[in-house]
N, C-alpha and C positions, 0 to 999 in steps of 0.2 A: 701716803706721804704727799704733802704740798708743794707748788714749788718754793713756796720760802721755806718749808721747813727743809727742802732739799738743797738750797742757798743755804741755808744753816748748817747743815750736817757738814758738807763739803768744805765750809768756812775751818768749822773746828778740826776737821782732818785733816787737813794742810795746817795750822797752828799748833797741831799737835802730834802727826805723824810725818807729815810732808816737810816740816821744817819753818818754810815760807812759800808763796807763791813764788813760778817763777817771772818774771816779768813778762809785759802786757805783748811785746812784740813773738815773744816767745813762745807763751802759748798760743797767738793767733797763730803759728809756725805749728804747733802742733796740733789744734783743732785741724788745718789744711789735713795735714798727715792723717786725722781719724776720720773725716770726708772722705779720703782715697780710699783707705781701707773698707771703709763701710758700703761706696762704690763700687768699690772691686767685687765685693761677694755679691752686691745688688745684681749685678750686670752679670753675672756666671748664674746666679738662679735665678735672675727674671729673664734677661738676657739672651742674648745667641751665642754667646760665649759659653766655651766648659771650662772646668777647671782643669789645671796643669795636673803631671802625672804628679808633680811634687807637691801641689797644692792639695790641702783640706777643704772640707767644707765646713770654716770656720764658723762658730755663734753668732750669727744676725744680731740676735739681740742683746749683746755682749758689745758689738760694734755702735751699737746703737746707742747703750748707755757711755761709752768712748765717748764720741759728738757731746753727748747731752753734760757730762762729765767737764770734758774744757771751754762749755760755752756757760756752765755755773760760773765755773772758775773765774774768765775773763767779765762776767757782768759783777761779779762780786770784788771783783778788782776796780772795775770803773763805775762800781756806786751803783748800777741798774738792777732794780728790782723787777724781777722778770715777770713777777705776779699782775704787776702793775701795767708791767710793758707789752704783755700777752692780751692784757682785758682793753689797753686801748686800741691795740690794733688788730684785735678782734672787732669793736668797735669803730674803727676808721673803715675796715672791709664791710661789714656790714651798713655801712652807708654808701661808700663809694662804689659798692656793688651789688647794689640790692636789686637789679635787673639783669645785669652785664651777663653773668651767665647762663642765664635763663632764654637771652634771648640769643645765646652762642650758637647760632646752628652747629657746628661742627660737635658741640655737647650731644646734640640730640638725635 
């Protein structure tokens, strides 16, 4: 899958299962919320943290698709084609730092 056509999917299942979008403040509210979450696992299995006795060790990659999930949402709410918006600033880093790391000591 592409990310437009994962902008696309996403589009139609909100128009046709989800109802509508919910608004733009909102889901930035709730992207936050799948950040924390997606955090919280990060930081118990990379991390010096363990998990609670009450806690699982929830699907990484479940939390993952969460993020990826409200950040289609919110760019397809304000018109941002992420295909687009990916390959310029892919493009902006590959000029503004076409040495920068390279010559990071602390990289090497």
């Amino acid at each position: 899958m592409t990310i437009q056509q994962a902008q696309q999917q996403v589009d139609e299942w909100i128009k046709t299962i989800g109802v509508r979008y919910f608004n733009e403040l909102t889901n930035l509210g709730i992207l936050m919320e799948e950040v924390g979450e997606l955090s919280k696992i990060m930081v118990r299995i990379y991390g010096e943290q363990s998990f609670k006795e009450n806690e699982s060790n929830n699907n990484l990659s479940d939390e993952f698709a969460d993020v990826l999930w409200v950040l289609i949402c919110l760019a397809n709410q304000t018109g941002v084609d992420l295909t687009d918006a990916l390959q310029k600033n892919l493009e902006k880093k590959s000029v503004r730092d076409a040495t920068r790391h390279k010559n990071n000591k602390k990289l090497q």
